[in-house]
Every structure is written in C-alpha cells, then in structure tokens.
MMTF fields as JSON, N, C-alpha, C and O atoms, coordinates in Angstrom:
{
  "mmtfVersion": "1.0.0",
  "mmtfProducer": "UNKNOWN",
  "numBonds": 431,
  "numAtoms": 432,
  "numGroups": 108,
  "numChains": 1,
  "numModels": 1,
  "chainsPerModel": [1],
  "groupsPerChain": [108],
  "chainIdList": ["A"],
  "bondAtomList": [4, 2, 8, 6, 12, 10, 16, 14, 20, 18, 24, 22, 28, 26, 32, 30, 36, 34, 40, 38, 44, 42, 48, 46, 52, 50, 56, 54, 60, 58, 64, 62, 68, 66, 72, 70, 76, 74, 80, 78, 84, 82, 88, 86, 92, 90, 96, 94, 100, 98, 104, 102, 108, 106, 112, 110, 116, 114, 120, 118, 124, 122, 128, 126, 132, 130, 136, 134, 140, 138, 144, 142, 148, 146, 152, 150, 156, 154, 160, 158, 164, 162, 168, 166, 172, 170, 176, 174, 180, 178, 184, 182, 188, 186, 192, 190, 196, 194, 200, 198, 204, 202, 208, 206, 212, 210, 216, 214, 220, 218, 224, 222, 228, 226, 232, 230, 236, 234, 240, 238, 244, 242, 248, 246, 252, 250, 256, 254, 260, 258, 264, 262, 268, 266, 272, 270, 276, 274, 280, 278, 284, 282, 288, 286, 292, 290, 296, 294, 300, 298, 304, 302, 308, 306, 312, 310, 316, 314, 320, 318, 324, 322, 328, 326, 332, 330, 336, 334, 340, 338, 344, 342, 348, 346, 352, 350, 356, 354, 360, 358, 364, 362, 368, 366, 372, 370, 376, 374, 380, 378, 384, 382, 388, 386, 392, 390, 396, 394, 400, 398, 404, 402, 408, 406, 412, 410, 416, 414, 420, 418, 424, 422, 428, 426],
  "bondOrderList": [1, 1, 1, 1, 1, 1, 1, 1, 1, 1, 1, 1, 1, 1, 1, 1, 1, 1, 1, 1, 1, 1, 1, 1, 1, 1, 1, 1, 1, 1, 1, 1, 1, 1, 1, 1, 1, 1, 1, 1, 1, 1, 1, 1, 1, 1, 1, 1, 1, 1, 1, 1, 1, 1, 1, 1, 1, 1, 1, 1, 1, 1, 1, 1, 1, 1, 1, 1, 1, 1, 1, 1, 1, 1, 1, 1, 1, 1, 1, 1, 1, 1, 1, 1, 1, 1, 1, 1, 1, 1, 1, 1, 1, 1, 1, 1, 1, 1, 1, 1, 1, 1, 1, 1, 1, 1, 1],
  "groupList": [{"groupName": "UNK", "atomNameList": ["N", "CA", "C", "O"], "elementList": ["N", "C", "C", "O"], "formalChargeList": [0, 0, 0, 0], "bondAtomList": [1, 0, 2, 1, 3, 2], "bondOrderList": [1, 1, 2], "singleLetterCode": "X", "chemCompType": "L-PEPTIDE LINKING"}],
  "groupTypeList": [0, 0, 0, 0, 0, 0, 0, 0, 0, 0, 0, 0, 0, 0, 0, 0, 0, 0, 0, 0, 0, 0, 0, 0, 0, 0, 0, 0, 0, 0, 0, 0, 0, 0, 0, 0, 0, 0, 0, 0, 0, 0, 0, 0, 0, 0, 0, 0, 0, 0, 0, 0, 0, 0, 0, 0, 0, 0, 0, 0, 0, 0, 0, 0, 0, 0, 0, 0, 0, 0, 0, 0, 0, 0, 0, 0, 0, 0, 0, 0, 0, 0, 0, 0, 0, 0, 0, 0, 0, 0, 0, 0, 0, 0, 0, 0, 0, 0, 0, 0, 0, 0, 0, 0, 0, 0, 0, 0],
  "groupIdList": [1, 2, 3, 4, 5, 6, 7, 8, 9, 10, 11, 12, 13, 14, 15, 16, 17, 18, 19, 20, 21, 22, 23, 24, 25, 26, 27, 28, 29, 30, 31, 32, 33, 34, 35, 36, 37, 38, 39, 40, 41, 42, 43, 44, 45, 46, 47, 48, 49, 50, 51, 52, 53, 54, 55, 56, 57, 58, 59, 60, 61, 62, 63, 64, 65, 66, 67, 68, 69, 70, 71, 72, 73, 74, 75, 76, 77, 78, 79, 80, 81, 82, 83, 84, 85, 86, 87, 88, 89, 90, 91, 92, 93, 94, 95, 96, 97, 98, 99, 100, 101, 102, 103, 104, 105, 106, 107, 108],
  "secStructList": [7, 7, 1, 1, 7, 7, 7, 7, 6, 6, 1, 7, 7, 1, 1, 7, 7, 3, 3, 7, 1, 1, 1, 3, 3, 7, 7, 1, 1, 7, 7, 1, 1, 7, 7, 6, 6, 1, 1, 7, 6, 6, 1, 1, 7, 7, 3, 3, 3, 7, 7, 6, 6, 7, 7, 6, 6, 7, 7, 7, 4, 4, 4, 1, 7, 7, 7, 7, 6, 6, 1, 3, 3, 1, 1, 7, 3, 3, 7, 7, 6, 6, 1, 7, 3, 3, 3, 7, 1, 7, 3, 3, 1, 7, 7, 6, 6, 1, 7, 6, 6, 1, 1, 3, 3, 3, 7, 7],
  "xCoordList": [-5.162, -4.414, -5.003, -6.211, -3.709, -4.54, -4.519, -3.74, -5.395, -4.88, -3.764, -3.199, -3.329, -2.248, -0.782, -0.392, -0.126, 1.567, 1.909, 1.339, 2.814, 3.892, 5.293, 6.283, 5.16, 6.224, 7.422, 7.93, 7.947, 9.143, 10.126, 9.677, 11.358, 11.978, 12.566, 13.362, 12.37, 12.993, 12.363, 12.782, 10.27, 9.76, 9.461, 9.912, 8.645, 8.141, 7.051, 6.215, 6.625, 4.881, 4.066, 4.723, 3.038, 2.635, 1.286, 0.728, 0.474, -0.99, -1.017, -1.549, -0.565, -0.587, -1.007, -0.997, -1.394, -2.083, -0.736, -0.42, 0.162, 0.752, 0.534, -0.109, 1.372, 1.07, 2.838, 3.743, 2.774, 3.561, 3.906, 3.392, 4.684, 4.096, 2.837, 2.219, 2.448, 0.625, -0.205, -0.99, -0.24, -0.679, -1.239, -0.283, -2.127, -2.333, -1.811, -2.454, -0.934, 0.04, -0.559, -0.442, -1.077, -0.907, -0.094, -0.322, 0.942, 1.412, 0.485, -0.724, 1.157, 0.373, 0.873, 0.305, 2.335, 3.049, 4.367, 4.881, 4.842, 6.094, 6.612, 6.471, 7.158, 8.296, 8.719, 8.074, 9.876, 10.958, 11.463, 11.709, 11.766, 12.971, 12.844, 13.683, 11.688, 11.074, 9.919, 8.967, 10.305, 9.647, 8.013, 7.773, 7.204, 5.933, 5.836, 5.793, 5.821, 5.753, 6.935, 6.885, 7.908, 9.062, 9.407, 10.491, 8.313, 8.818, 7.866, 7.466, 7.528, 6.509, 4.818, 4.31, 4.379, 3.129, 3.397, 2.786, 4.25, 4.652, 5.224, 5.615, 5.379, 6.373, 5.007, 3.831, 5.409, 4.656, 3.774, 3.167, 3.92, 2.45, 1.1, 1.223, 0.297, -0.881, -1.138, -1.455, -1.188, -1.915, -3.082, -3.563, -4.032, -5.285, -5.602, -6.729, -4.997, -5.481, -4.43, -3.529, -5.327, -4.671, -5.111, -6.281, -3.771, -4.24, -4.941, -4.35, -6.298, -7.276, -6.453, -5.744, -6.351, -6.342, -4.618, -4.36, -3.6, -1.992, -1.665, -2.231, -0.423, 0.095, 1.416, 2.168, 1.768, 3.329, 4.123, 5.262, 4.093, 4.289, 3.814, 3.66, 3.591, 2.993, 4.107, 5.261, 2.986, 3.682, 3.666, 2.715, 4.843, 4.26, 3.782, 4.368, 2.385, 2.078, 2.632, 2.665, 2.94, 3.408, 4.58, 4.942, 5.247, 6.246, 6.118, 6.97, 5.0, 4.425, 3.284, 2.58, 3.518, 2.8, 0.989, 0.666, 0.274, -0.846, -1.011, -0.104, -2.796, -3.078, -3.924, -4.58, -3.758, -4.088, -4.518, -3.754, -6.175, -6.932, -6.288, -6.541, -5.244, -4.902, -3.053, -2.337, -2.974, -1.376, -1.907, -3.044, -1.162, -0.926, -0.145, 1.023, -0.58, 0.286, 0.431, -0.258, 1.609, 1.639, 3.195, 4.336, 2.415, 3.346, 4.13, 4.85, 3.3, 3.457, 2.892, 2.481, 3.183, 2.343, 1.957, 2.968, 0.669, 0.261, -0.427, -0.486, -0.678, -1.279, -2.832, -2.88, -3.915, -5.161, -5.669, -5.502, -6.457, -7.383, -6.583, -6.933, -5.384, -4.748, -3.694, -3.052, -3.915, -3.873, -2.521, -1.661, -2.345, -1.066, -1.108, -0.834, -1.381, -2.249, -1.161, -0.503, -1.006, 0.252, -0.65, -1.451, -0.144, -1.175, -0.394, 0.725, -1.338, -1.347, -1.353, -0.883, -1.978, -1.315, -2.237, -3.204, -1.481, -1.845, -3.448, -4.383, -3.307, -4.493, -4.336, -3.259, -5.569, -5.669, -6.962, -7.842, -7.195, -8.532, -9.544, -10.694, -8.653, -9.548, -9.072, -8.05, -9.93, -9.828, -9.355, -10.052, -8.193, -8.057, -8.604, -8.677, -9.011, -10.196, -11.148, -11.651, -11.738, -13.227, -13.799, -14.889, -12.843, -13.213, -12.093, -11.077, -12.464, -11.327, -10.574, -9.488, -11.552, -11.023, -10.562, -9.997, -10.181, -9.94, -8.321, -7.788, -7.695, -6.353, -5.255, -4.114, -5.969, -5.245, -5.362, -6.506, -4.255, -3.934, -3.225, -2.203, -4.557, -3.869, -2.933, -3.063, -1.783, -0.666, -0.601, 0.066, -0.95, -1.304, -2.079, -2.412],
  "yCoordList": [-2.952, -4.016, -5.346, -5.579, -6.491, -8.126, -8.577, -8.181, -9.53, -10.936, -11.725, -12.28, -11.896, -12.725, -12.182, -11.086, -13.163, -12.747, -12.291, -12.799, -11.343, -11.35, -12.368, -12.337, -13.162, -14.457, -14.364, -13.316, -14.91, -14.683, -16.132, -17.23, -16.048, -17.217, -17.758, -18.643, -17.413, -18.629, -19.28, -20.026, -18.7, -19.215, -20.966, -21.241, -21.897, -22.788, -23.04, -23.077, -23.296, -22.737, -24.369, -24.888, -25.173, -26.039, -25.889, -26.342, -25.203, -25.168, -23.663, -23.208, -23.08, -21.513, -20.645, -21.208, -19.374, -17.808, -17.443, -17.637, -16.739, -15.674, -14.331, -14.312, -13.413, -11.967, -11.764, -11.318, -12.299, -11.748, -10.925, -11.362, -9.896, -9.033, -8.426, -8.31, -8.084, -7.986, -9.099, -8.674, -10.454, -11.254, -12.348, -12.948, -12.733, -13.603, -15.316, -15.652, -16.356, -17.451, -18.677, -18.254, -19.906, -20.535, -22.222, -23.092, -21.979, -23.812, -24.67, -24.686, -25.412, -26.681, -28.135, -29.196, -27.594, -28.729, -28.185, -27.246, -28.569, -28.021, -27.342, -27.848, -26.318, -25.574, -24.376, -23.843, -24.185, -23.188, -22.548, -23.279, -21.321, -20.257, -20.477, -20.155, -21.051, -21.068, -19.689, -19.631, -18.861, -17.749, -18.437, -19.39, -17.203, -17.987, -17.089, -15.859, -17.717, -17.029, -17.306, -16.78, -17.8, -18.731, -19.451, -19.529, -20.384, -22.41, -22.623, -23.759, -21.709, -22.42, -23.451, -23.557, -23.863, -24.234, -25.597, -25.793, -26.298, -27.814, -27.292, -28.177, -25.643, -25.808, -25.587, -25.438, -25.609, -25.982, -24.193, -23.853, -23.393, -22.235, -22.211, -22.734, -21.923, -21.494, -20.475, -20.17, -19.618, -17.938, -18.184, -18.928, -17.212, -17.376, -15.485, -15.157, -14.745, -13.772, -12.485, -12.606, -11.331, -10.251, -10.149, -10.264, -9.865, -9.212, -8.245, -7.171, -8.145, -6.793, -6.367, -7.135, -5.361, -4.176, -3.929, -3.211, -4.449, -4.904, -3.616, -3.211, -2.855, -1.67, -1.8, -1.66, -2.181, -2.614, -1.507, -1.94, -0.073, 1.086, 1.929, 3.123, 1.629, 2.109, 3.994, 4.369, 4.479, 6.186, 6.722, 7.07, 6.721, 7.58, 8.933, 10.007, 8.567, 10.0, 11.193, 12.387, 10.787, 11.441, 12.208, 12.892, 12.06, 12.652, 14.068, 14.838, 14.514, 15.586, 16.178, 15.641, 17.393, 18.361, 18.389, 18.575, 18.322, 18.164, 19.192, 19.907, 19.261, 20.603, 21.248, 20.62, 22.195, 23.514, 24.622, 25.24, 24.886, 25.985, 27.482, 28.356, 27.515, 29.041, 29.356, 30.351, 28.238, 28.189, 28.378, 27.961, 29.079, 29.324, 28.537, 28.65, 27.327, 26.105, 26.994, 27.84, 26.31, 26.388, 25.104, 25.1, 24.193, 23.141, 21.799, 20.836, 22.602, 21.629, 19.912, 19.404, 19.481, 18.222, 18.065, 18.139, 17.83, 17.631, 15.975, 15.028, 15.866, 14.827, 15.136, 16.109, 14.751, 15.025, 13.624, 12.783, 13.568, 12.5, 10.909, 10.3, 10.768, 9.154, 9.183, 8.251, 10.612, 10.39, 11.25, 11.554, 11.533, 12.403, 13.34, 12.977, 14.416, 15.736, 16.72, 17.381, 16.796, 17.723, 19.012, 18.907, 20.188, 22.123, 21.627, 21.144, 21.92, 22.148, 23.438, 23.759, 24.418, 25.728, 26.868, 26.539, 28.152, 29.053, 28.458, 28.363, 28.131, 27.965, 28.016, 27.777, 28.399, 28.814, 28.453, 28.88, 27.828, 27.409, 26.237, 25.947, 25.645, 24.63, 23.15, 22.509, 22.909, 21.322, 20.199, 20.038, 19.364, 18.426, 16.991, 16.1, 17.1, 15.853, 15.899, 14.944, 17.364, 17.431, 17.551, 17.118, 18.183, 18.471, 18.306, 19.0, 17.051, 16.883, 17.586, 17.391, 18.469, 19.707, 20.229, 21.04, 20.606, 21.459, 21.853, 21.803, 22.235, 22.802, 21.307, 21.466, 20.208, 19.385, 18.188, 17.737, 17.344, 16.178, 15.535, 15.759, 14.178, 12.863, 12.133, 11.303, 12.227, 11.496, 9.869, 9.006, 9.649, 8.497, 8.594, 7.57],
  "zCoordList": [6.439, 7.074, 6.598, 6.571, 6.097, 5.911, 6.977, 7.844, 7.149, 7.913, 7.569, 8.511, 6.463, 5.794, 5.724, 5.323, 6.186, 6.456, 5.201, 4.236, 5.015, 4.278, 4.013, 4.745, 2.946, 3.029, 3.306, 2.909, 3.727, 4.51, 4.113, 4.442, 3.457, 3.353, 4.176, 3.861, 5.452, 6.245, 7.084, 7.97, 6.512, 7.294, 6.439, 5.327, 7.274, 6.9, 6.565, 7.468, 5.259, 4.863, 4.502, 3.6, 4.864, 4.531, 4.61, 5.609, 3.544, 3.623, 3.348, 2.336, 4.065, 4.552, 3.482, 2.387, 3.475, 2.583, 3.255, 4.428, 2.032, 2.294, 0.914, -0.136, 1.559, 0.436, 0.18, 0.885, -1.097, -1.855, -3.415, -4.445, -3.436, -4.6, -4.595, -5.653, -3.69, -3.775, -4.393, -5.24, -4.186, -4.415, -3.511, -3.019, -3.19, -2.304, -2.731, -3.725, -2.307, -2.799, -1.474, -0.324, -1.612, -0.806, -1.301, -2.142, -0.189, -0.056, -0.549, -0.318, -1.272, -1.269, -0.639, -0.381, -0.518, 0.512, 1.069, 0.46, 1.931, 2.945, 1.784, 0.671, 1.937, 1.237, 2.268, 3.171, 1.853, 2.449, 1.502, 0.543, 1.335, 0.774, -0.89, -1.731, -1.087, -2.898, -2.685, -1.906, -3.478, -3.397, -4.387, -5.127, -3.776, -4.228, -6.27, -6.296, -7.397, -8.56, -9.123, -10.235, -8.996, -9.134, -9.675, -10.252, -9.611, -9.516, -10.633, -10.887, -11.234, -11.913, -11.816, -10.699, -12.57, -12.428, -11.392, -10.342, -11.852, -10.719, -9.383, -8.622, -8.834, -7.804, -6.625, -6.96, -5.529, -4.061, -3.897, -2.882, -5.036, -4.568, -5.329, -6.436, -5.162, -6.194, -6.139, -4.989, -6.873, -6.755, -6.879, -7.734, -5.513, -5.413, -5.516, -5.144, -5.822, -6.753, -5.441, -4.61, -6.019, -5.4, -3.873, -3.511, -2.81, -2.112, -1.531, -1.635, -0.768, -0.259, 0.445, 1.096, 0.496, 1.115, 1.45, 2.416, 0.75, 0.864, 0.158, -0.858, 0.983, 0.285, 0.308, 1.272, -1.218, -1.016, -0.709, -0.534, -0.527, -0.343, 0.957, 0.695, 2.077, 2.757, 2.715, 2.508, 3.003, 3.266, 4.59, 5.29, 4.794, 6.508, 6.43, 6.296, 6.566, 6.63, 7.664, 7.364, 8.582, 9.628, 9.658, 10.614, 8.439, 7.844, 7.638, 8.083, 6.922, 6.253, 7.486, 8.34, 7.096, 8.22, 8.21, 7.037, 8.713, 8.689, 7.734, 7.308, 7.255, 6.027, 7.394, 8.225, 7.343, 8.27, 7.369, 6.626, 7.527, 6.66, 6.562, 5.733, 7.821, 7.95, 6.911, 6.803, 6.485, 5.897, 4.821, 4.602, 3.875, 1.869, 1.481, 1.856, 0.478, 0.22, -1.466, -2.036, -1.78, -2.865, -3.013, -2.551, -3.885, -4.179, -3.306, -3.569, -1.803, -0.536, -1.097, -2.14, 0.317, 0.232, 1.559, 2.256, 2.422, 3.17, 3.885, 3.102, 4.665, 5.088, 5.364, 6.117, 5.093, 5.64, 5.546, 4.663, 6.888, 6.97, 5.974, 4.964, 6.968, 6.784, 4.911, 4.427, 4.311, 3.096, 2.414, 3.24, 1.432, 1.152, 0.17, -0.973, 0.372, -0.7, -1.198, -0.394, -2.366, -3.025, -3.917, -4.845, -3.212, -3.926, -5.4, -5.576, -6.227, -7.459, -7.885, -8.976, -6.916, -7.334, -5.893, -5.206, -5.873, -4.245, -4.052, -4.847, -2.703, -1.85, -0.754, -0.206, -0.08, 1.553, 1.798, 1.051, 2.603, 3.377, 2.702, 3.031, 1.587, 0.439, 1.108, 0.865, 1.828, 2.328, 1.337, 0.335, 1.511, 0.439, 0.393, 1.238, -1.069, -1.297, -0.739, -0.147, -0.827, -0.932, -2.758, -3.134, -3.611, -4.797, -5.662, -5.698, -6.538, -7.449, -8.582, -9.127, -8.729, -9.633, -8.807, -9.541, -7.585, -6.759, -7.034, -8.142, -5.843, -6.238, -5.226, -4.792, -5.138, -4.633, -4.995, -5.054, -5.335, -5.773, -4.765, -4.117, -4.861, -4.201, -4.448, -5.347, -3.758, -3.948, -3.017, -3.589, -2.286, -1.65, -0.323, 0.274]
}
C-alpha cells in the first residue's frame, strides 16, 4: 500500500505527489485534467521517479482456492500466503514458494 493518491482528473492538484502509471508525478502549479507525462517538460508535473510499493494490477487473491497439503494439483493455481502459485506439474503436500525449483511457479 502507498501513501500517495492515484491521479484523478477531476481532481485539483497544486503542489501534490500523485501515482500515475506506476510513477510517482508532483504539481508544480494548479492543474486539472492534464494527465501527469503528457505536457511535456514545460507542462505543470515533474516525475520524481517510481512508485514503492504501487501495483498497477492488483490480483484478488481470494478468487483462487487456498493451497491445501492434502489436494493433488496439477496445473491449478492457488493462493498461499497473500500470493498466486500455478503446479507446474502432479504435486501433493509441496508448500508453494518454499523451493524455486520446486513444482510451483509464482504468478503474482
């Protein structure tokens, strides 16, 4: 999670950090509905680099069934620990993203 809004064009920005594109953009004077990366070097943003920790993709994990040691995945995709784990080939009881050779790949 940032501290910093996601820009919004109908808000009113004068000074302000916003995250746009995964980028962190701040005002340098009143502007409205000028996207920040736009206007060029003379227009009212400055890019002050990438946003920490901004996921232009968030995944609901909650979508996908938890990984449970007692199920035989094969080709599933699971959720473990906040994350999104796809069997690379039959497994049963192999925790995902404990071992990267293992039989599971991080998908987000």
């Amino acid at each position: 999670m940032t501290e910093y809004p996601v820009w919004d064009p109908n808000v009113v920005y004068t000074n302000e950090i916003v995250i746009h594109n995964g980028k962190l953009w701040q005002a340098l004077w009143w502007t409205q509905g000028q996207e920040p990366g736009t206007t060029g070097p003379w227009g009212p943003w400055i890019l002050i680099g990438d946003a920490p920790g901004y996921d232009p993709d968030p995944v609901p994990v909650d979508d996908y069934p938890a990984w449970d040691p007692t199920v035989i995945y094969i080709n599933e995709i699971v959720s473990h620990n906040g994350r999104l784990y796809q069997s690379l080939w039959w497994n049963q009881g192999v925790e995902p993203g404990l071992d990267q050779n293992g039989p599971w790949r991080l998908i987000h």
